[in-house]
LOMIPA-503383 format. One record per residue: x, y, z of N, C-alpha, C in turn. Coordinates in nm, 3 decimals. Example, Ala and Ser with C-alpha at 12.3 -4.5 7.8 and 13.67 -1.06 7.14 Angstrom:
<rs>
     n.X     n.Y     n.Z    ca.X    ca.Y    ca.Z     c.X     c.Y     c.Z
   1.319  -0.569   0.780   1.230  -0.450   0.780   1.320  -0.330   0.780
   1.285  -0.225   0.708   1.367  -0.106   0.714   1.290   0.003   0.787
</rs>
This chain:
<rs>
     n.X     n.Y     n.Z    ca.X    ca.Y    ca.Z     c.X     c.Y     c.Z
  -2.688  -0.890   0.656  -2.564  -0.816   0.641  -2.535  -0.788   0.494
  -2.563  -0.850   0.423  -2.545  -0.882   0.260  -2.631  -0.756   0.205
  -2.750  -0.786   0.227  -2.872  -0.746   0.195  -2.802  -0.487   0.239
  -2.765  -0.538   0.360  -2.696  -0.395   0.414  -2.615  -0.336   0.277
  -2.505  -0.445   0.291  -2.424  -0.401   0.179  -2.377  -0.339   0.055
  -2.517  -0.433   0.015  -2.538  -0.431  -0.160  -2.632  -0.249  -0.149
  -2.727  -0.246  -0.028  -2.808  -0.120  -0.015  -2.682  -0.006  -0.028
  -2.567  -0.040   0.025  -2.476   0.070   0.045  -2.435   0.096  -0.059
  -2.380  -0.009  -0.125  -2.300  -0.009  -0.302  -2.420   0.073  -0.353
  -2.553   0.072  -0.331  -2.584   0.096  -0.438  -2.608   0.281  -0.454
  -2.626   0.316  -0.335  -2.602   0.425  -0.244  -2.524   0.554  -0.309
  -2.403   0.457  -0.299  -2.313   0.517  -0.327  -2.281   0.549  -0.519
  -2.346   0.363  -0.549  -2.369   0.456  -0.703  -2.431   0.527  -0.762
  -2.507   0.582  -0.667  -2.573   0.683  -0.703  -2.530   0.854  -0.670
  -2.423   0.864  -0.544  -2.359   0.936  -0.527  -2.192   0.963  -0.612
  -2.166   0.880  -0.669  -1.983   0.899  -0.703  -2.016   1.011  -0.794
  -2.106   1.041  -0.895  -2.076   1.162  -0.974  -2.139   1.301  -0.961
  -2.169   1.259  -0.811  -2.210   1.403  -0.744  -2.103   1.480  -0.647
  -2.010   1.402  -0.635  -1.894   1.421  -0.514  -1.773   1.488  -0.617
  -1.697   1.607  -0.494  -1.592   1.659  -0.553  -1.486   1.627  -0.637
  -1.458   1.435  -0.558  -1.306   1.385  -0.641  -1.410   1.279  -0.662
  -1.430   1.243  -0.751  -1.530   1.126  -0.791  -1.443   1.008  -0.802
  -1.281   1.038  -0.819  -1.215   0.894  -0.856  -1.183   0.823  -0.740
  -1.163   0.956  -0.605  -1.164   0.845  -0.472  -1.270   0.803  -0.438
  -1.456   0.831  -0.494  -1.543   0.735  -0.450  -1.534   0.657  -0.542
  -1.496   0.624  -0.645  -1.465   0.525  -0.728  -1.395   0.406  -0.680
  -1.314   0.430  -0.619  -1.200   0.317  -0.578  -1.242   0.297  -0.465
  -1.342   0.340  -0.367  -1.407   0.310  -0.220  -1.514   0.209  -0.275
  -1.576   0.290  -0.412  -1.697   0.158  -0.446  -1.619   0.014  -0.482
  -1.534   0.067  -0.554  -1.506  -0.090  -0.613  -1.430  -0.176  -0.535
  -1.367  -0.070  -0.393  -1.287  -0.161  -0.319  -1.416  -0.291  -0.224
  -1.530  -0.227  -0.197  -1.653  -0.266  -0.133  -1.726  -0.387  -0.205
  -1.707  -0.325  -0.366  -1.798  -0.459  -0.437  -1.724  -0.525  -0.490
  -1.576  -0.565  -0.506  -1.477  -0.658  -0.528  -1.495  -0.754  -0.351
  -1.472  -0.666  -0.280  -1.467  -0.731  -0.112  -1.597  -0.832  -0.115
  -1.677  -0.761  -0.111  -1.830  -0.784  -0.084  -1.884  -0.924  -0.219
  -1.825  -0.883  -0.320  -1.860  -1.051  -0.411  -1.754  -1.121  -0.384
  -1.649  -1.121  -0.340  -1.586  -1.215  -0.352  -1.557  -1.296  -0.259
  -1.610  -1.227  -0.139  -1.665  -1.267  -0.015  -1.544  -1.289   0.025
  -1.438  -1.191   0.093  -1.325  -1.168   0.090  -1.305  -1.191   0.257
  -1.284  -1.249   0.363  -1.296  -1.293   0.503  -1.161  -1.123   0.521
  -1.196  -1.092   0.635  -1.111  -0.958   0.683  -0.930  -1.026   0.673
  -0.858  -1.129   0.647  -0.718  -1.178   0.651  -0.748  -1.188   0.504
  -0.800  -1.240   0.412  -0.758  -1.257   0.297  -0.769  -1.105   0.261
  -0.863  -0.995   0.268  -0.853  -0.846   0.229  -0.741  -0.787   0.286
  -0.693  -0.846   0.416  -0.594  -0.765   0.448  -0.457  -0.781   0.352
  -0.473  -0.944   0.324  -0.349  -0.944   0.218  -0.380  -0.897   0.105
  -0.462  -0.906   0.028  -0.537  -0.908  -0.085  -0.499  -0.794  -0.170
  -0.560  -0.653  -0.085  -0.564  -0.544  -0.129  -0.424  -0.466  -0.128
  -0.292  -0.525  -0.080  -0.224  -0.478  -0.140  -0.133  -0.496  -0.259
  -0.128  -0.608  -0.312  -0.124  -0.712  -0.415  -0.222  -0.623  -0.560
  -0.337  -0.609  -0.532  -0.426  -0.609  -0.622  -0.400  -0.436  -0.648
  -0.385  -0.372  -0.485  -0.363  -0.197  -0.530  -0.255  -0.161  -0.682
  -0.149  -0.277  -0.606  -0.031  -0.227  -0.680  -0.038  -0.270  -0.822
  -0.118  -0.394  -0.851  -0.138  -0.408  -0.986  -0.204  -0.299  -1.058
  -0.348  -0.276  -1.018  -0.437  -0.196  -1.052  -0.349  -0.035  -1.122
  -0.258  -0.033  -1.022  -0.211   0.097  -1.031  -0.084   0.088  -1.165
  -0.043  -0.021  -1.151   0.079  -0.044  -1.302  -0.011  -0.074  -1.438
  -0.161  -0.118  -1.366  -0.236  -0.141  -1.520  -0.266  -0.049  -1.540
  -0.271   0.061  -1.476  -0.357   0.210  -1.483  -0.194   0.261  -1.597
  -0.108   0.253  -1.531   0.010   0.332  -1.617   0.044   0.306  -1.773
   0.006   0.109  -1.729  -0.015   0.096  -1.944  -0.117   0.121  -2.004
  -0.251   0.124  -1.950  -0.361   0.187  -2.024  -0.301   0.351  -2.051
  -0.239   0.390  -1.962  -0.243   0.556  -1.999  -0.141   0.546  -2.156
  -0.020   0.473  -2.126   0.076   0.476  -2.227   0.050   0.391  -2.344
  -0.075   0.347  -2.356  -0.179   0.237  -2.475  -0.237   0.387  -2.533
  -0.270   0.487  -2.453  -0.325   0.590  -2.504  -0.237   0.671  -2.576
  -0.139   0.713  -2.499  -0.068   0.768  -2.557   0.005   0.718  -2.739
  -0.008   0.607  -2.751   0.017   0.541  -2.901  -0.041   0.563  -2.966
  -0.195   0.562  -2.891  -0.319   0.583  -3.050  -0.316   0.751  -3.091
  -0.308   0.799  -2.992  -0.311   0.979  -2.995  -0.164   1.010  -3.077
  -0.073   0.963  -3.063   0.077   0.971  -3.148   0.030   0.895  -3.271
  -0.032   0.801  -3.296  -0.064   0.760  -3.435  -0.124   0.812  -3.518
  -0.252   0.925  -3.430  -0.317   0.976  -3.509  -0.263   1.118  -3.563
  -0.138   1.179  -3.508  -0.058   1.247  -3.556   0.024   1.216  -3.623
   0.044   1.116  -3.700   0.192   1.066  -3.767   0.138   0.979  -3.883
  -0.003   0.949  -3.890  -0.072   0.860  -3.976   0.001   0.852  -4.122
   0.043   0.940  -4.159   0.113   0.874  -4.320   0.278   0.843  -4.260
   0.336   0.865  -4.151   0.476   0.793  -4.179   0.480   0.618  -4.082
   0.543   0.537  -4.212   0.528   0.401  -4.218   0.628   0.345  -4.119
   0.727   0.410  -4.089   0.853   0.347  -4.013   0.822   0.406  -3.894
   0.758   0.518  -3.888   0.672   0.535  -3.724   0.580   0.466  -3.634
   0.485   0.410  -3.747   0.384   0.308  -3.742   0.392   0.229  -3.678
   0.540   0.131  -3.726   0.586  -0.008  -3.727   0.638   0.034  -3.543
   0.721   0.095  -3.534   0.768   0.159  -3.390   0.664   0.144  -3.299
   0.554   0.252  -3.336   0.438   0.202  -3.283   0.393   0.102  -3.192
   0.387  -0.024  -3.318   0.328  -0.104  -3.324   0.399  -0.183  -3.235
   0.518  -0.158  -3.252   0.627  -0.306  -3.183   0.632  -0.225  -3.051
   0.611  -0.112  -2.978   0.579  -0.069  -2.832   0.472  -0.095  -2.814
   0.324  -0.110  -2.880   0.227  -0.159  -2.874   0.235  -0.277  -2.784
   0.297  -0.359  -2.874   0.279  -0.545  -2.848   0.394  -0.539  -2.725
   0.489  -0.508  -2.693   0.571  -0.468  -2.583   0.497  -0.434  -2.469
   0.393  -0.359  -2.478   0.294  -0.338  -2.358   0.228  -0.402  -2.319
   0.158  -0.447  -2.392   0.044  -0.561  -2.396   0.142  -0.739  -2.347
   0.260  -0.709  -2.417   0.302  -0.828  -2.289   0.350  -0.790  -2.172
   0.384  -0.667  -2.155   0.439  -0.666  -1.983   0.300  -0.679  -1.937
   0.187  -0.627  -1.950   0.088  -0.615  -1.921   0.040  -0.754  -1.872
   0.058  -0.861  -1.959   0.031  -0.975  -1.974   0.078  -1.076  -1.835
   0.234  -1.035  -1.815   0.319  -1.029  -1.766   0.286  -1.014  -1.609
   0.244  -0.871  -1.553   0.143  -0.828  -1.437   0.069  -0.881  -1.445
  -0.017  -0.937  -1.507  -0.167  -1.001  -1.500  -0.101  -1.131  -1.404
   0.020  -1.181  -1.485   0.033  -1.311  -1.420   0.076  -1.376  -1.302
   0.179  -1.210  -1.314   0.246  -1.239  -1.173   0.117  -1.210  -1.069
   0.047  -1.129  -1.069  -0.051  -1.104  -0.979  -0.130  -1.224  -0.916
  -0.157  -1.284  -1.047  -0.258  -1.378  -0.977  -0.142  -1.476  -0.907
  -0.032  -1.522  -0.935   0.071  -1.607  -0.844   0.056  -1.547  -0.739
   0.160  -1.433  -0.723   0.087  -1.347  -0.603  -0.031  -1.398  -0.499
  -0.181  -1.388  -0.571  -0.257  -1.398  -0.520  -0.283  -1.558  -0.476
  -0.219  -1.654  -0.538  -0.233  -1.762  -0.463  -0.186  -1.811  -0.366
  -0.112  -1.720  -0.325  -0.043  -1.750  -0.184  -0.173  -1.663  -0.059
  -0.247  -1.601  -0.131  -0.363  -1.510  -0.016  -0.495  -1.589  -0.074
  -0.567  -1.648  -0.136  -0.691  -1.671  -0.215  -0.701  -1.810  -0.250
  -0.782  -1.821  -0.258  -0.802  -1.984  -0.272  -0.867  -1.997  -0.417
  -0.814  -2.046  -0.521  -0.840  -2.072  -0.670  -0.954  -2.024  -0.717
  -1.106  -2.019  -0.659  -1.235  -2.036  -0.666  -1.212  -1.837  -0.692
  -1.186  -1.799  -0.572  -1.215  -1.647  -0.565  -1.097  -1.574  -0.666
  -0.980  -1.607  -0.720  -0.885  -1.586  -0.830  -0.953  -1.543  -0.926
  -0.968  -1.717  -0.991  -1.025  -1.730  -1.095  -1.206  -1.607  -1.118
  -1.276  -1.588  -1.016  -1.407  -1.486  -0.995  -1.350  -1.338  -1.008
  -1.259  -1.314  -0.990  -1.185  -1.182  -0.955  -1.246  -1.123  -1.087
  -1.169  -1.142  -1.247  -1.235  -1.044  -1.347  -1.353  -1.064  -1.383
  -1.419  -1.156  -1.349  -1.594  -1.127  -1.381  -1.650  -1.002  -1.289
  -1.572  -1.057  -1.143  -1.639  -0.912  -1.051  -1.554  -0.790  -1.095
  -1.458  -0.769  -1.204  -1.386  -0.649  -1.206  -1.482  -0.606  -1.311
  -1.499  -0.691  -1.443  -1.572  -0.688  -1.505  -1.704  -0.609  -1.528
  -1.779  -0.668  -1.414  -1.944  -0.674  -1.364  -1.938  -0.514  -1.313
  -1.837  -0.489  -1.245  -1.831  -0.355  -1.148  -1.805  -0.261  -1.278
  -1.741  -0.259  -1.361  -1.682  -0.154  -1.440  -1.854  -0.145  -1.577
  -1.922  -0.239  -1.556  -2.057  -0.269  -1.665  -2.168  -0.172  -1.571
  -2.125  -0.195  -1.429  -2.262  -0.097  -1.385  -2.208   0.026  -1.364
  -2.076   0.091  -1.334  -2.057   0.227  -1.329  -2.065   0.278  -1.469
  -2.043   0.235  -1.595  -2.026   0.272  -1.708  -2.229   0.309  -1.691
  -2.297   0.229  -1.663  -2.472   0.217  -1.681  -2.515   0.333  -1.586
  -2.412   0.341  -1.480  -2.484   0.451  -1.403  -2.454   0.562  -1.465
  -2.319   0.591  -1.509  -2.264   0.709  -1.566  -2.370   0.744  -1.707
  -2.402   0.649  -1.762  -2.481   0.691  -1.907  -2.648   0.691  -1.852
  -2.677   0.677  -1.770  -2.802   0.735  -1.681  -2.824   0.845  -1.595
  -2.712   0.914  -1.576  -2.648   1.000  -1.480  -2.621   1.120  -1.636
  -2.584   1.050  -1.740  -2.560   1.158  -1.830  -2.723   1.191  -1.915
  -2.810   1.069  -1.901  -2.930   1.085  -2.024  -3.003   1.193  -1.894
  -3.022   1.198  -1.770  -3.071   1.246  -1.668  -3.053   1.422  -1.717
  -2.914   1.423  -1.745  -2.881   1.569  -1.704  -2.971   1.638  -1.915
  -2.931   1.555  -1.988  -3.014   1.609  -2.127  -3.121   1.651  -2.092
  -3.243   1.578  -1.940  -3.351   1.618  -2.034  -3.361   1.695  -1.961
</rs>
């Protein structure tokens, strides 16, 4: 069954940047290889994934607004009292951020048992190291 699985993940990473909306096979792969390593029993995914959607999706909103600072910095680079503003919404993000990280995993200990918690960002990790490898193989492919 395992052996099925991993054939499918891999399947598919080879398909996400051939498909129309590539970000919904994105979130089908990673929903599969988060499930699939963490060896997620069908009651803990059922709780799991909505806990983890809703984080995913508020971390998605401070990465966008982390962006938005550096792109405003790089327009404003000589004024000093802009900077500092900046900077102090910067560190403001990075703790709510901090903040979600934590509540999540509380969250998650009421669905997960410590072992698969604590595994969670190595497999978020691990997953985001091979789409980045497929994507820059998928890009050296199309050069030659």
């Amino acid at each position: 069954m395992k052996k099925y699985l991993l054939i499918l993940i891999f399947i598919g990473f080879q398909s996400v940047f051939a498909q129309d909306n590539p970000k919904e096979q994105i979130i089908a792969l990673k929903t599969a290889y988060i499930t699939e390593h963490l060896q997620l029993t069908p009651e803990e995914a059922q709780k799991f994934w909505p806990i983890y959607n809703k984080y995913d999706q508020t971390n998605h909103d401070f990465r966008k607004a982390n962006r938005n600072i550096y792109c405003n910095l790089n327009d404003q680079a000589t004024d000093k009292e802009k900077a500092q503003e900046m900077l102090l919404e910067y560190i403001e993000l990075e703790d709510q951020r901090c903040a979600l990280r934590k509540k999540m995993i509380l969250d998650m200990a009421n669905v997960l048992p410590p072992k698969k918690i604590i595994n969670l960002k190595k497999v978020e990790e691990d997953f985001h190291r091979k789409l980045l490898k497929e994507y820059r193989s998928r890009k050296a492919e199309k050069k030659e």
